[in-house]
GUPA-386673 format. One record per atom (N, C-alpha, C): x, y, z. Coordinates in steps of 0.2 Angstrom, whole numbers, plus 2048, in hexadecimal, padded with zeros to 3 digits. Atoms other than C-alpha are relative to their C-alpha. Layout:
N
XYZ/...
//
This chain:
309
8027FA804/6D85CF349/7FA803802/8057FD7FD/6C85D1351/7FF804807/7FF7FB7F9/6CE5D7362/8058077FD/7FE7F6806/6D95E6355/7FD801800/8067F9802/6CA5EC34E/7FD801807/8037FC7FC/6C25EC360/802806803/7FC7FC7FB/6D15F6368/8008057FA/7FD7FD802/6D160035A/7F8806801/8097FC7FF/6BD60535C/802802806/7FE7FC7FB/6C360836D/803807800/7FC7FA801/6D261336A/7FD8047FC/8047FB804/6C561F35E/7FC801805/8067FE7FC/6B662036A/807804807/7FC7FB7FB/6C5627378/8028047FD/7FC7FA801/6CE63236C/7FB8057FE/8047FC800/6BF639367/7FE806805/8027FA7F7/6BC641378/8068077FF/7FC7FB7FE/6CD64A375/8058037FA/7FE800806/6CE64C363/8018087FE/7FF7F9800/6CE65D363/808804804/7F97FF7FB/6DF65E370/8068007FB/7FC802805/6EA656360/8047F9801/7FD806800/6F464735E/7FA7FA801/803807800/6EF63535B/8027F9801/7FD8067FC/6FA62B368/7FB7F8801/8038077FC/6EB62036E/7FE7FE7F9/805804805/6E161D35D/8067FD7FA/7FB803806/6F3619354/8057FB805/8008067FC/6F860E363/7FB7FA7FF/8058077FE/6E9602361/8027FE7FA/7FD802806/6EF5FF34F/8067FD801/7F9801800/7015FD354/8027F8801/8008077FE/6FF5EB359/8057FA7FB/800804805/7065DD34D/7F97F9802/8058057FD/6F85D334A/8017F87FC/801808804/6F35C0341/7FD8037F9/805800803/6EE5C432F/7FB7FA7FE/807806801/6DD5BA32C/8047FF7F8/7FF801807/6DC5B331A/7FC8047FD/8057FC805/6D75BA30C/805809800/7FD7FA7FF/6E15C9311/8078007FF/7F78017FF/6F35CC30A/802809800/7FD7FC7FE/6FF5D630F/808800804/7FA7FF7FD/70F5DD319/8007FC807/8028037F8/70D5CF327/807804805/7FC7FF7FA/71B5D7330/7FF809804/8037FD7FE/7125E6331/7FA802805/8058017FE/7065ED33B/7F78037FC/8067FE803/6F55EE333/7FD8067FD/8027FB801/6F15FE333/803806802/7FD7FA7FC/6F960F335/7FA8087FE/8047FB7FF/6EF61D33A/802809803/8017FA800/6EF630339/7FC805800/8087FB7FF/6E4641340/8048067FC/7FE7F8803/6E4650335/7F9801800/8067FC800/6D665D336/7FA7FA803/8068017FD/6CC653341/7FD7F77FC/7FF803806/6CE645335/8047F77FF/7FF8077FF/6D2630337/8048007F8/7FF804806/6DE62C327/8057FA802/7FE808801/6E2618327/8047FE7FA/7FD801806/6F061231C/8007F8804/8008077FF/6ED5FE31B/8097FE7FC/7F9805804/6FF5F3318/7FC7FA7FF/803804801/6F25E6316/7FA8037F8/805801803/6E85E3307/7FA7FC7FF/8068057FD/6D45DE306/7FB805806/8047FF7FB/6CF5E8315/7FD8067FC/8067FB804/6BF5F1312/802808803/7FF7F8800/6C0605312/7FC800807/8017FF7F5/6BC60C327/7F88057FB/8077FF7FF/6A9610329/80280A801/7FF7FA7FF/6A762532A/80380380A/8017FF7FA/6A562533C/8087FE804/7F9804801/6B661B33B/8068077FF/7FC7FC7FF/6BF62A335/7FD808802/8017F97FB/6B563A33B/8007FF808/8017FD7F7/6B963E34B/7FD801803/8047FA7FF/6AF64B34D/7FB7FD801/8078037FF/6A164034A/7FF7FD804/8018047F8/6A3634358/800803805/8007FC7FA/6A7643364/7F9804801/8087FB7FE/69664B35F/7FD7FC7FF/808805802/68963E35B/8017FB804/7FF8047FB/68863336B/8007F87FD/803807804/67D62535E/8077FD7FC/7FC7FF805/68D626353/8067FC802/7FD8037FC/698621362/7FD7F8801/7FF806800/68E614367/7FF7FC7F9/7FF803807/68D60D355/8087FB801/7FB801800/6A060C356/8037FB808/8018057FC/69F604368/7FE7F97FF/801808802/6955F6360/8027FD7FD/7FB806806/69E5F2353/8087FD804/7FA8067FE/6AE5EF35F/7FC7FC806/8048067FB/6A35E336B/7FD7FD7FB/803805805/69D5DB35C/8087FB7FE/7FA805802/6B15D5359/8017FF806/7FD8057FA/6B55D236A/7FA7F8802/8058077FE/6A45C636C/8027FC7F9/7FF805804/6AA5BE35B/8067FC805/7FA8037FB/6BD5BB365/8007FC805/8038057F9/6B45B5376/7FE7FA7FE/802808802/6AD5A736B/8057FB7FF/7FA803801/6BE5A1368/8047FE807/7FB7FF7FB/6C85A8377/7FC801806/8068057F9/6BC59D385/807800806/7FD8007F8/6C559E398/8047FA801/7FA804800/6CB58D396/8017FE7FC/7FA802809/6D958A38C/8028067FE/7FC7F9802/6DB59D388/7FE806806/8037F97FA/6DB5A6397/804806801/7FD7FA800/6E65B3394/7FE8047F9/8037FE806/6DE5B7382/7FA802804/8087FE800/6CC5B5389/800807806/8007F77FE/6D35C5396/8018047FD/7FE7FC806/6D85CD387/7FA803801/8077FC804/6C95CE380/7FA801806/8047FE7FD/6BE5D138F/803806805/7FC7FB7FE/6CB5DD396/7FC8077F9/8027FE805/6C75E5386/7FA8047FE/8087FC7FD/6B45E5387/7FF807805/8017FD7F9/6B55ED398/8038077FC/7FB7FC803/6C25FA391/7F98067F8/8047FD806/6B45FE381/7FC803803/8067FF7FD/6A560038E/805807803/7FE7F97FD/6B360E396/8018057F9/8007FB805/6B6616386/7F88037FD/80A7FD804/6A1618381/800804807/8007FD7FB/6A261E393/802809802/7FB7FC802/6AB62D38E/7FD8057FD/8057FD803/69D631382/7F9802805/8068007FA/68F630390/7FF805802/7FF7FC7FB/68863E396/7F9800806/8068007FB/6776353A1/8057FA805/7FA8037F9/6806303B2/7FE7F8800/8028067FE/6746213B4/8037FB7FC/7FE805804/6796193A4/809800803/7F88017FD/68D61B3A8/8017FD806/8008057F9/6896143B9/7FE7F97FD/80080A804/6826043B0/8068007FB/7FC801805/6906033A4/8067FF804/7FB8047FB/69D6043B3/7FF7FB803/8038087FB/6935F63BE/8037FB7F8/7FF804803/6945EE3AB/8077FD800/7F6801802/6A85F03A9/8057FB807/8018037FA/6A85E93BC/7FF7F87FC/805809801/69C5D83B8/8067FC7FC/7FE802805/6A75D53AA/8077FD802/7FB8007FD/6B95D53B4/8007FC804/8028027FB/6B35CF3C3/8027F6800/7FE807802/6B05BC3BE/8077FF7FE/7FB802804/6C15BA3B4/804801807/7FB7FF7FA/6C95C23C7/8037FC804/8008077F9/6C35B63D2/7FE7F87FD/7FE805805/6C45A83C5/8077FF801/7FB802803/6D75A93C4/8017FE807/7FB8007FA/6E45A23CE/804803800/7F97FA7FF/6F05B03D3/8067FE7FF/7F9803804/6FE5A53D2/8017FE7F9/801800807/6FC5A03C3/8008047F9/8007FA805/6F85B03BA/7FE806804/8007F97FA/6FF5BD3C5/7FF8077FD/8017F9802/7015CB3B9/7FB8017FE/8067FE801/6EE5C83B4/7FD803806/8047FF7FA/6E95C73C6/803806803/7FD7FB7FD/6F35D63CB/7FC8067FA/8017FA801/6ED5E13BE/7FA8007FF/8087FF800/6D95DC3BE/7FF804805/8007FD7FB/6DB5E03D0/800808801/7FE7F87FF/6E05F23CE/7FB8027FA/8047FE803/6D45F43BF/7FA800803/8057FF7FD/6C65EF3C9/7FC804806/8017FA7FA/6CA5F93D7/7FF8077FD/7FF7FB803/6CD6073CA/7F78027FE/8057FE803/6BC6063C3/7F97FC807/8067FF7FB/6B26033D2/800809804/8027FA7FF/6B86133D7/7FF8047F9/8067FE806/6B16173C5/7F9802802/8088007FD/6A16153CE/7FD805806/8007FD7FE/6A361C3DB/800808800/8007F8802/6A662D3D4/7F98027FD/806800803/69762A3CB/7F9803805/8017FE7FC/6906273D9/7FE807804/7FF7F77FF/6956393E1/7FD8027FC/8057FA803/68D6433D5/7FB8007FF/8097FE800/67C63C3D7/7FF803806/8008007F7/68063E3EC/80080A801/7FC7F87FE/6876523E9/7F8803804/8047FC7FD/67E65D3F6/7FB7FC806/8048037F8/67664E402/8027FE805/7FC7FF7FB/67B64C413/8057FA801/7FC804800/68B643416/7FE7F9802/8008077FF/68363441F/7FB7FC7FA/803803808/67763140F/8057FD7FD/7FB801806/687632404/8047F7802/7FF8037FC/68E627411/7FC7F87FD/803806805/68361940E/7FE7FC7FB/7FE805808/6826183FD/8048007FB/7F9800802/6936183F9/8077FB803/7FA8057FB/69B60F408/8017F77FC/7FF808804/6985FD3FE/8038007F9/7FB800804/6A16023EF/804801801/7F97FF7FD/6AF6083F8/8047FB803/800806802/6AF5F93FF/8027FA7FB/7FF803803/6B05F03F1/8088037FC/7FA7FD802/6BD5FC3E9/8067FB805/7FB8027FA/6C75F73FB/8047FA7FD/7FD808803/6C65E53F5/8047FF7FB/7FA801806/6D05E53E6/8028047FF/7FB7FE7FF/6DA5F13EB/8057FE803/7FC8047FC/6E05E83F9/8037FA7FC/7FC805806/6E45DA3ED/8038017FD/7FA7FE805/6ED5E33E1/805800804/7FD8007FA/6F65E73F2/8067FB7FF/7FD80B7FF/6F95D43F6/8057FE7FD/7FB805807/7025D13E5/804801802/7F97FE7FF/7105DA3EB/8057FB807/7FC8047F9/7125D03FC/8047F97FB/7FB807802/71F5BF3FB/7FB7FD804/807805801/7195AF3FE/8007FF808/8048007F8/7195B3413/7FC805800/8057FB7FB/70E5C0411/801807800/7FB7FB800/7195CE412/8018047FB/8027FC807/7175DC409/808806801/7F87FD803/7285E43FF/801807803/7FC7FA7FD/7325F1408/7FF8057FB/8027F9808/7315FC3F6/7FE7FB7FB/802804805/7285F43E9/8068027FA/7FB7FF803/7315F33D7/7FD8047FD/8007F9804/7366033CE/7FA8007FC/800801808/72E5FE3BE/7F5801805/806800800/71D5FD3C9/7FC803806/8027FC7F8/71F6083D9/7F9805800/8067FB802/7136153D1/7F97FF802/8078037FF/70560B3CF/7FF7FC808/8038047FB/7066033E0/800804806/8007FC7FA/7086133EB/7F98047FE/8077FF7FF/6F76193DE/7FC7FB802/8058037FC/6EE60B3E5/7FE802807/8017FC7F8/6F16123F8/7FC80A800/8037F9800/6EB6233F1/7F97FF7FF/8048027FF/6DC61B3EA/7FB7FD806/8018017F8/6D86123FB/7FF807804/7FF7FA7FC/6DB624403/7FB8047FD/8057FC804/6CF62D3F6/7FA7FE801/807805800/6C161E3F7/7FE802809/8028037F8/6C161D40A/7FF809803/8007FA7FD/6C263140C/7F88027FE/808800802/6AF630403/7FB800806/8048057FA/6A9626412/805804805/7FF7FA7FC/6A763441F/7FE7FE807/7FE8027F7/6A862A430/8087FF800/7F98017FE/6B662643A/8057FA7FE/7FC807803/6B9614434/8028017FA/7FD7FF805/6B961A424/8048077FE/7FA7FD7FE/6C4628426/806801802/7F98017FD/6D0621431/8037F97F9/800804806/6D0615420/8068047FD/7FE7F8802/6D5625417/8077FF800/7FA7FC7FD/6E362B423/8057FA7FF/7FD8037FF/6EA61B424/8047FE7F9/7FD801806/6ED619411/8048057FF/7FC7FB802/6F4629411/807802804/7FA7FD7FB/700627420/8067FA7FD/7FC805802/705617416/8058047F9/7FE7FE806/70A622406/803806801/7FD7FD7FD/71262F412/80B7FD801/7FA8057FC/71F62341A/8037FF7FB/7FE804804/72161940B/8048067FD/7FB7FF803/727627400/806805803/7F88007FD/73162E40D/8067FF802/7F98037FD/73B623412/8047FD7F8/7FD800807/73E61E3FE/8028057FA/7FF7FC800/73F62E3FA/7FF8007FA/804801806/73362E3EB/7FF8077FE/8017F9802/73363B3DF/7FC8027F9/8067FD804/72263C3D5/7FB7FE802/8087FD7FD/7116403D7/801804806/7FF7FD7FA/71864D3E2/7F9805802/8077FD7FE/7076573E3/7FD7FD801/8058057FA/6FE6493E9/8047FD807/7FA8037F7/70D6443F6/7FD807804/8017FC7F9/70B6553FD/7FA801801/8038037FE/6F96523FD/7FF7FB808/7FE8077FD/6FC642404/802801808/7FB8007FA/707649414/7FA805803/8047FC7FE/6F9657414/7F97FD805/806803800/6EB649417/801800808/7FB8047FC/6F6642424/800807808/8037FA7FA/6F3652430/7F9802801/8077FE801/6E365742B/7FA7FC802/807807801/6D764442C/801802809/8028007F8/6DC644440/7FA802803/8027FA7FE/6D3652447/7F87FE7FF/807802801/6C364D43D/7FF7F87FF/8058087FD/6C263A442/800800807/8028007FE/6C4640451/7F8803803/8067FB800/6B664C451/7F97FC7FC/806802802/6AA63F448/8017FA804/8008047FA/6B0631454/7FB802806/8007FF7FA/6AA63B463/7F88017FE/806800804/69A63F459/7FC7FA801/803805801/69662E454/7FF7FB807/8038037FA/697627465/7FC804805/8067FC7FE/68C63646B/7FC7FD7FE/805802804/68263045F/7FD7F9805/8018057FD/68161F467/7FE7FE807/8048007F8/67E623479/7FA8017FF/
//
């Protein structure tokens, strides 16, 4: 019940951002769960806890449980957590107060698929306050934190063992290093390519690393990486190759360039010869790269080793 209310403090501080648009898919998903009722609380156990609706900008909560206390203001106005940063983080605290109560429980060993939950979770809370942010520095410290948090639990698992975790930290991690990255970028705009260059290539880097791993999962046990991945997760593993092609286009030498092209000429091949029929504005992108990257890594090749003589 305590990882509920976090994910439901989550799903609020993100719909906030986009409360204004309509619908309330993400903050009536976080509800949708079937949970454990505690005691002291009766009710419709084969319900889900809480059902949730937005009018006028406006959180209404109908409990199928009885006991549970009335939702804090901040809880149902919207509006208010989209305008009052304090108000957000408020609502950030209170769900990191239920996941550090759940981590006391659901410790690494003995529950190592619960204790992802709930640190999955964290990390997940820390991008939804993120969302409210508007001082770059702090949002840099809160992606390095969303990183810290993952990290351990990654290179803790055995992959055999618990493949669909270690398959999808990999991809979050890669996900939100280029989180950083971006961040990154926007303090760099306007300085010269080899500055940027250096202080970006080690997170790129990192992104690399578990992306390549998320990669790996897909090989069999020589190694061997699948002719076409399966339908159910082709998407996600041809964005991994775009991300690798976005990261590595940052890093403005030849090695990291030819990084780039090579991702791109991998998501060329692949969806033509499988004859893949979505994300077609990033495919022809993609084929677009695929002529374009040559031309200027030869031209910084030729550079870089003038440079060198």
């Amino acid at each position: 019940i305590h990882l509920q209310w976090a994910e439901l403090m989550r799903a609020i501080l993100r719909h906030s951002r986009s409360a204004k648009s309509g619908g309330a898919g993400q903050v009536e998903a976080a509800a949708a769960a079937h949970v454990e009722v505690p005691s002291g609380i009766t009710g419709a156990a084969t319900a889900a806890p809480l059902a949730i609706d937005l009018k006028d900008e406006r959180l209404a909560f109908t409990s199928h449980l009885q006991g549970l206390p009335d939702p804090s203001p901040e809880c149902v106005e919207v509006l208010l957590v989209k305008e009052d940063y304090e108000v957000a983080k408020r609502v950030f605290k209170r769900g990191l107060a239920h996941i550090h109560y759940a981590k006391r429980y659901f410790v690494m060993d003995g529950f190592v698929t619960d204790h992802y939950a709930a640190v999955n979770l964290e990390a997940q809370l820390y991008g939804a306050l993120i969302l409210h942010e508007t001082d770059a520095c702090r949002a840099l410290t809160m992606h390095r934190r969303r990183a810290a948090l993952l990290e351990p639990i990654f290179e803790g698992l055995n992959p055999k063992a618990y493949h669909a975790v270690s398959r999808q930290l990999a991809f979050d991690l890669g996900a939100i290093h280029g989180d950083i990255l971006d961040v990154r970028m926007l303090g760099l705009q306007g300085r010269p390519p080899s500055v940027v260059t250096a202080k970006v290539e080690k997170v790129v880097e990192r992104a690399d690393y578990f992306l390549h791993k998320f990669i790996d999962s897909y090989k069999n046990a020589e190694g061997e990486a699948p002719d076409r991945a399966e339908a159910e997760n082709e998407e996600v593993y041809i964005q991994a190759y775009f991300s690798l092609a976005r990261f590595w286009g940052k890093v403005e030498t030849s090695a990291g360039l030819t990084k780039s092209l090579r991702a791109y000429e991998f998501i060329a091949k692949y969806t033509q010869k499988h004859d893949v029929d979505f994300m077609q504005e990033e495919l022809h992108m993609a084929r677009e790269m695929v002529d374009l990257l040559p031309p200027k890594i030869s031209k910084l090749s030729a550079a870089e080793a003038h440079h060198c003589d």
